[in-house]
C-alpha positions in Angstrom: -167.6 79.0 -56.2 -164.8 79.9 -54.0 -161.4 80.6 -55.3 -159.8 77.2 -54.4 -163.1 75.6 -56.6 -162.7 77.8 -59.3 -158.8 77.1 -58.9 -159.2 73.3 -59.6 -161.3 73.9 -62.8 -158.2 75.9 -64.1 -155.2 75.4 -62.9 -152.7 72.4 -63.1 -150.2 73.1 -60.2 -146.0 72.4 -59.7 -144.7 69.4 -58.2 -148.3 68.2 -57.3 -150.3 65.2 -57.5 -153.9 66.9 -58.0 -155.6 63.8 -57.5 -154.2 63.1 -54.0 -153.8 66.9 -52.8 -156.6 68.8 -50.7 -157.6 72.0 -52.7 -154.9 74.9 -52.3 -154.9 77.8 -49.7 -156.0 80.6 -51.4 -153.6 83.7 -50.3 -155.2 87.3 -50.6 -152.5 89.5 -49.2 -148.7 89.0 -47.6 -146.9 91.4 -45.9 -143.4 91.0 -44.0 -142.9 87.4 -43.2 -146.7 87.1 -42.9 -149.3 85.3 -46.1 -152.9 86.4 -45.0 -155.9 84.0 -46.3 -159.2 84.9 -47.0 -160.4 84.8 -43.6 -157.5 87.0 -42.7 -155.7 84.7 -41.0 -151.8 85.0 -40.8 -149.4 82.6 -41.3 -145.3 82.8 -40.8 -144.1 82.0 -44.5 -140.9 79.5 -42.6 -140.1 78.7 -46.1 -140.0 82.3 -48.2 -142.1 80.8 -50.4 -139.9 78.9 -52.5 -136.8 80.6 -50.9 -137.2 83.8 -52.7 -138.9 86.7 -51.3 -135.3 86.8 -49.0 -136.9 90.3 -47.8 -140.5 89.4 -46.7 -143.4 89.8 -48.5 -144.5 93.6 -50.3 -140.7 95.3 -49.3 -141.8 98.5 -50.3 -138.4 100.1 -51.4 -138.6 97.2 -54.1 -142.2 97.6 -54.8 -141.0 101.6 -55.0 -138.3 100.5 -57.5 -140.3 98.5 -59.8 -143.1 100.9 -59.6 -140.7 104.3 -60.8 -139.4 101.2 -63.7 -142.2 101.0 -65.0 -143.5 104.6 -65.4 -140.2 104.8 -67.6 -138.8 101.4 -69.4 -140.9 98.7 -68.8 -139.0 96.0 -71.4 -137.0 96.1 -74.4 -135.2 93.6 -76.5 -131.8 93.1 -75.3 -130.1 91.8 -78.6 -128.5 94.9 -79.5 -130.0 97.0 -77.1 -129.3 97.9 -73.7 -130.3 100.0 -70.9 -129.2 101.1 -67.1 -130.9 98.9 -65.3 -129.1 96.1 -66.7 -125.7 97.1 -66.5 -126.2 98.8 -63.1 -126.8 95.6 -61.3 -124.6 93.9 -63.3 -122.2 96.8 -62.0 -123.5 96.4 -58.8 -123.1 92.4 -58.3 -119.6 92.5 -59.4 -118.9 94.7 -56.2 -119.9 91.5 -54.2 -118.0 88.6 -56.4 -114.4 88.0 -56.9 -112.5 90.0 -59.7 -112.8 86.5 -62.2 -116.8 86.6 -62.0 -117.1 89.8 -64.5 -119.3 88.3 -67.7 -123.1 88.3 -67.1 -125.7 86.3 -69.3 -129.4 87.2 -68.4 -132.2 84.7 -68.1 -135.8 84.0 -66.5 -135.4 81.5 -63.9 -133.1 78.7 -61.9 -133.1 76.4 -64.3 -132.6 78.4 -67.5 -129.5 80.1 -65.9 -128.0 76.2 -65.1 -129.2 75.9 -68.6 -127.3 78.6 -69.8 -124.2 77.3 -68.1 -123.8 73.8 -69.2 -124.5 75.1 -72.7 -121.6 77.6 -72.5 -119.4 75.0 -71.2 -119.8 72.5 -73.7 -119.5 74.9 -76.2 -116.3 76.6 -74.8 -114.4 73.5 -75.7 -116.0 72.9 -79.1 -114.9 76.7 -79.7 -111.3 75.9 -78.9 -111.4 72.7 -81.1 -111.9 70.4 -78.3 -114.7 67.4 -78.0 -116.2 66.9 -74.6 -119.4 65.7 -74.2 -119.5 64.3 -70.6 -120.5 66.0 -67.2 -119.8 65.3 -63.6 -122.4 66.0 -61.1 -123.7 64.9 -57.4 -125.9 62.2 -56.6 -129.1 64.0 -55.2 -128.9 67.3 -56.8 -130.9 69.2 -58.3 -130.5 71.5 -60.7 -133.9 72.9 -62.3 -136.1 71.0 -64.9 -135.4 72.2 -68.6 -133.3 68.8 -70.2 -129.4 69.9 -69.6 -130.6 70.5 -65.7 -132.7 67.1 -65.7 -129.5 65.5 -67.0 -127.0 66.3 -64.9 -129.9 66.0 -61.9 -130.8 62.8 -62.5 -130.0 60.9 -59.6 -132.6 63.4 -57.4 -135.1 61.2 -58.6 -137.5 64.4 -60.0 -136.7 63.4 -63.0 -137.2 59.4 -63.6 -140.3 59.7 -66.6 -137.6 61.6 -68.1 -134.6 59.9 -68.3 -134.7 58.8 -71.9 -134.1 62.4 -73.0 -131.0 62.9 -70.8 -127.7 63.5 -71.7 -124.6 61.1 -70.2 -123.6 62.3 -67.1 -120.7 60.7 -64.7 -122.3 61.3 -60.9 -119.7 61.6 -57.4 -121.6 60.7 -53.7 -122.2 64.1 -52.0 -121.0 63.5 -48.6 -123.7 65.3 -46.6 -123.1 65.7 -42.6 -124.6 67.2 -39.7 -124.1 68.2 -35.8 -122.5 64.8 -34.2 -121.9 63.1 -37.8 -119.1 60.6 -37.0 -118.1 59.6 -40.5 -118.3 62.6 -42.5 -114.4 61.7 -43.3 -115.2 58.5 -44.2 -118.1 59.2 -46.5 -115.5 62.1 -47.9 -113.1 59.9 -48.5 -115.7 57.8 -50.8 -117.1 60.4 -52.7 -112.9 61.8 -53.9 -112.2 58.1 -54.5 -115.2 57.9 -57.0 -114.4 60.9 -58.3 -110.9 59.8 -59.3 -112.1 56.6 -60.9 -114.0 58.9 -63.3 -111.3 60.9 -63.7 -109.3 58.3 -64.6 -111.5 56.7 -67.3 -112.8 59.8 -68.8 -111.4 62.9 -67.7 -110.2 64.3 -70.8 -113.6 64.2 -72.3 -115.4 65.6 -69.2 -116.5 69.6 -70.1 -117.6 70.3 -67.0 -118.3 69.8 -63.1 -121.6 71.0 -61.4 -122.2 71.9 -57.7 -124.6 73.2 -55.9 -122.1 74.1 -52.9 -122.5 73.5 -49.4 -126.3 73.1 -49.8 -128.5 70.3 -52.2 -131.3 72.6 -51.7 -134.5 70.1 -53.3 -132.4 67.0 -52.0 -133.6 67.7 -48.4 -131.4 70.6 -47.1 -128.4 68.2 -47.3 -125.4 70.0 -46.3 -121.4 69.5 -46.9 -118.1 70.4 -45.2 -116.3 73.7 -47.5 -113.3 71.8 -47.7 -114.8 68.6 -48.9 -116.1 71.4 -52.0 -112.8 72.2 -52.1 -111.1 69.3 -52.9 -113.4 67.7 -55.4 -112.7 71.0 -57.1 -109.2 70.7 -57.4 -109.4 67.2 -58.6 -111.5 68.6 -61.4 -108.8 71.5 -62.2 -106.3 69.1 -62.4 -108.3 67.5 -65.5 -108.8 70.7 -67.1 -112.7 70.6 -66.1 -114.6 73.5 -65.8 -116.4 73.9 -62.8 -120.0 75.5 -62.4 -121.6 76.4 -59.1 -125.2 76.4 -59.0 -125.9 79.0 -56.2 -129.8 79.3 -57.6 -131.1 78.3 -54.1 -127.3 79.2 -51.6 -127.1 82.5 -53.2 -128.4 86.6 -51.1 -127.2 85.4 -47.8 -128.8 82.0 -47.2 -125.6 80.1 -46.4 -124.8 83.1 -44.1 -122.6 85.2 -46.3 -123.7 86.2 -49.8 -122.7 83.5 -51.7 -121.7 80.2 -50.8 -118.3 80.3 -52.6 -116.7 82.6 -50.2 -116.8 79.8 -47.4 -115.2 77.2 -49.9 -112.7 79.9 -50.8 -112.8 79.0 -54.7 -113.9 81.1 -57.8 -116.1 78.9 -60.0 -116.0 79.3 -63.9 -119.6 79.8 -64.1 -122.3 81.1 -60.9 -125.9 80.3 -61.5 -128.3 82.9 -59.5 -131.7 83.5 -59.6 -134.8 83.1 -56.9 -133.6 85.8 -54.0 -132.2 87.8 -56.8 -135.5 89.9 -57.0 -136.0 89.3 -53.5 -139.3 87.2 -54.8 -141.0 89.7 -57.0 -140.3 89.4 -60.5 -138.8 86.5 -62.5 -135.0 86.8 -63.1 -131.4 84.8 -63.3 -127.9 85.9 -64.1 -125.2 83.1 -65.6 -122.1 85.0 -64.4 -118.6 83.5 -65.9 -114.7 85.0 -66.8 -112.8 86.6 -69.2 -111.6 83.6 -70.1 -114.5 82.0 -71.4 -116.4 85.0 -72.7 -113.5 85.2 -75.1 -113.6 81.6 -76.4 -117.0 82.9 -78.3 -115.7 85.9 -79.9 -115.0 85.8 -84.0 -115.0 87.1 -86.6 -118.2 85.3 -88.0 -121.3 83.3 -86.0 -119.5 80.0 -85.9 -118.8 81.2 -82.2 -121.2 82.8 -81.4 -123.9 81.8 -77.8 -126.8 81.3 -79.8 -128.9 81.4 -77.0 -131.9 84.1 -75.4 -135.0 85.0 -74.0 -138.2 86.7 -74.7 -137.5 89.2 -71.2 -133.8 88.7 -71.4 -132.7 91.6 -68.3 -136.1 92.8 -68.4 -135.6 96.2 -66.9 -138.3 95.8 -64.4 -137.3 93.1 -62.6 -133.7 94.6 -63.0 -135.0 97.3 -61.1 -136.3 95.1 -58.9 -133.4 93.4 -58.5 -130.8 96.4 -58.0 -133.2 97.8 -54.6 -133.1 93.7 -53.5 -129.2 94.0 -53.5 -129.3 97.3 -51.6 -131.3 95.7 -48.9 -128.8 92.6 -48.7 -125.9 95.1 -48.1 -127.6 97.3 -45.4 -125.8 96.8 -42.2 -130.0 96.1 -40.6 -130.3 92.7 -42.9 -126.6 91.4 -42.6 -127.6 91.5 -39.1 -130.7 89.9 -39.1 -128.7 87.2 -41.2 -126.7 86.7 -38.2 -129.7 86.4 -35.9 -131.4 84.1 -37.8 -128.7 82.1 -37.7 -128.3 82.6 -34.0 -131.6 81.4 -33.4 -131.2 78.6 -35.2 -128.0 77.4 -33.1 -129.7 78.2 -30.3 -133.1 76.2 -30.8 -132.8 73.5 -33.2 -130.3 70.9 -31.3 -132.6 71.6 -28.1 -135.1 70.3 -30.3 -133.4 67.4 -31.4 -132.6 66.7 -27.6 -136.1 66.9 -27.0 -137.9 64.6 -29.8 -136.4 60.9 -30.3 -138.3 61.3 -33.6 -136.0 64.0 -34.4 -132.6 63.3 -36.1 -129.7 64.8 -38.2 -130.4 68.4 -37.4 -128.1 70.6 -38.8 -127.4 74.7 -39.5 -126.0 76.9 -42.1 -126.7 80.5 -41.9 -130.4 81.4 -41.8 -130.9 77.3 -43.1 -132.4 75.1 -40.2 -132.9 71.7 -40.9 -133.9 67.9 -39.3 -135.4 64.8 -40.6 -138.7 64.0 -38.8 -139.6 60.1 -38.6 -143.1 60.5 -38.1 -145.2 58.4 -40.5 -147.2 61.2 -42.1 -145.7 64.1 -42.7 -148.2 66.1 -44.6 -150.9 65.9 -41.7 -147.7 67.2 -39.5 -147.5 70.6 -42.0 -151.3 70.6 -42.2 -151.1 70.6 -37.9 -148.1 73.8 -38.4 -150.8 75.6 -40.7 -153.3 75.0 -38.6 -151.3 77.0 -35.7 -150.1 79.9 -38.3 -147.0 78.4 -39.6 -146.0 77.5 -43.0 -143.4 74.2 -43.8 -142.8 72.5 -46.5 -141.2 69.1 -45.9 -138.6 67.2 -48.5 -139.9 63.7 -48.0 -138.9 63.2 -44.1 -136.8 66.6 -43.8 -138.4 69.6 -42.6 -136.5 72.9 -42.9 -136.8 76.6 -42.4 -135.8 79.3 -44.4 -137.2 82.1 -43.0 -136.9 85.6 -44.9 -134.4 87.8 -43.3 -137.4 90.5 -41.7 -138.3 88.2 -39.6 -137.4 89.1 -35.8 -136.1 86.9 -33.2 -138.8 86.5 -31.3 -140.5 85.5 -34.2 -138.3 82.9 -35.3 -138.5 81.8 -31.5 -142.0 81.0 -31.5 -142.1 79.4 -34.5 -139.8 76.6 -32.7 -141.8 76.9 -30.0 -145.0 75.9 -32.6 -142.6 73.1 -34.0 -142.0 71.5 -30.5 -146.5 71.7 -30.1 -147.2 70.4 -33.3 -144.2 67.9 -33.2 -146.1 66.4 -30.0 -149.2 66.7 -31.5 -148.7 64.5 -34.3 -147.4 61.6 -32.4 -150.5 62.3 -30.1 -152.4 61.3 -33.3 -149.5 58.6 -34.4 -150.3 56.6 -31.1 
């Protein structure tokens, strides 16, 4: 049997409807920005693989770092324990956040650090003697899958078999724009009136607000204006609402600097990261919040206390891992290649649009390309860009790239000019 055979007697696979999907491309090896199959065939990984191996595939300073982890600590429970790993990059992530940002909660994954922060809001207010048991977030975003994230996500539509087991949750328009978008004011406008309605009716029992900033990643790489962030913020302070930023997907130098906040020019209460934390090799997420409400859960007994934790809580390994994917980030050879990514993007993707009627919406945010497709299949159009040694992933009708940061220029070149052959190729077999 070959793998994908023996794969489908096993295996029940994410986001994926097994009866109507082919069997999956087995991957042997990956190296750079490159997966190789069995045949040894290469394909440009457009998408880092979920958008987190922000490095490439095999980096081999963090395979280096994991490797030296593991000769010496390779977990340990972190209830009472602790070890250097952990508060290194703990030490060393606060050199990259604002002075505010200083508390770090460890968890596994996206969601559970969301998870983590909604819990800790609600129960910062309960600590100070206050009842608040509503939430604001975005129509269309998406926050992970445990049931706080499928809550406050449930108008991205992952969730809808769900629903019965979410919490209430008050939900604002996200007023996503792109190049030539005439009524991004307009839609603005909207989405702050809304917000004030809810405001209005149930501010003083809202605990907190949650944003995925500038980017709803899963939504289809919809994108906002930073001051448009901004002001729904403010709103939100006025009422005493916390704010959370869910940075899981925005966070490493997607958005074109290393966290999406700086471009809004606010300090949340609470920063979700996880995916590029690693830079794709080991499992890990950080909660990061203030002073402030780290304090709210100190006493002198456990009525205050977070009771809340994980099996591989800071697992020193992929703290290890995590510390040599920061040091990469900050080299002055991947905050260029940031840049150029991001220059190539400019560059290419509104020639595209220019080119293909069936091409609208495109849009740019650091090394984040984006453009809905109207084509009227567009899984045959990502089987076409395998078939010629690229890998997409379209979101429904938007097809993006979010290439990881080794990738050259050239590279990132020819995979647009792949785009523009397999675009034409697939209305060739739409005709």
């Amino acid at each position: 049997m070959s793998l994908s055979e023996r794969d489908r007697c096993l295996i029940w696979h994410p986001f994926t409807q097994e009866k109507l999907t082919p069997p999956p491309m087995p991957i042997k090896q990956a190296k750079g920005c490159y997966l190789i199959d069995e045949q040894d065939n290469e394909y440009l990984d457009l998408v880092s693989s979920w958008w987190v191996n922000i490095h490439g595939h095999a980096q081999p300073q963090i395979a280096q770092a994991i490797y030296k982890q593991c000769l010496t600590l390779e977990h340990v429970i972190f209830a009472r324990f602790t070890h250097e790993p952990a508060v290194k990059l703990c030490e060393n992530l606060r050199k990259l956040l604002p002075d505010q940002l200083c508390r770090f909660f460890f968890s596994d994954n996206g969601s559970t650090s969301v998870e983590v922060s909604l819990k800790m809001a609600y129960q910062y207010w309960k600590n100070l003697g206050k009842e608040k048991n509503l939430f604001l977030s975005f129509i269309g975003g998406y926050h992970g899958d445990t049931v706080g994230c499928m809550s406050v996500g449930q108008q991205s539509h992952f969730h809808d078999p769900f629903k019965g087991l979410c919490f209430e949750v008050r939900f604002v328009p996200y007023a996503d724009t792109w190049e030539g978008d005439t009524a991004v004011v307009e839609k603005e406008v909207e989405a702050i009136k809304i917000m004030n309605e809810h405001l209005a009716k149930c501010g003083d029992q809202i605990a907190a607000l949650i944003i995925e900033p500038l980017l709803q990643g899963a939504a289809g790489m919809r994108m906002c204006r930073p001051q448009f962030i901004a002001a729904i913020v403010q709103l939100a302070r006025k009422h005493q609402i916390l704010v959370i930023f869910d940075e899981v997907a925005a966070g490493f130098g997607r958005t074109g600097t290393n966290f999406a906040h700086e471009q809004v020019g606010v300090v949340p209460d609470f920063l979700c990261l996880s995916k590029g934390i690693t830079g794709g090799f080991l499992p890990l997420a950080v909660t990061v919040t203030t002073e402030k409400v780290y304090a709210a859960f100190l006493g002198e007994s456990h009525d205050k206390t977070f009771l809340h934790g994980h099996s591989y809580t800071a697992n020193p390994v992929g703290c290890a891992a995590a510390i040599a994917s920061l040091e990469l980030l900050s080299s002055q050879r991947t905050q260029q290649s940031i840049r150029d990514i991001g220059d190539v993007h400019q560059e290419q993707i509104f020639d595209l649009q220019r080119e293909f009627g069936c091409i609208e919406h495109a849009r740019t945010l650091g090394t984040i390309a984006a453009f809905e497709l109207e084509l009227d299949n567009l899984q045959l159009f990502a089987d076409i860009c395998r078939s010629k040694g690229i890998i997409i992933r379209p979101l429904g009708k938007t097809v993006y790239m979010m290439p990881p940061y080794c990738i050259t220029r050239d590279e990132l070149k020819r995979a647009y000019n792949i785009l523009r052959t397999c675009i034409q190729e697939s209305l060739s077999r739409n005709e």
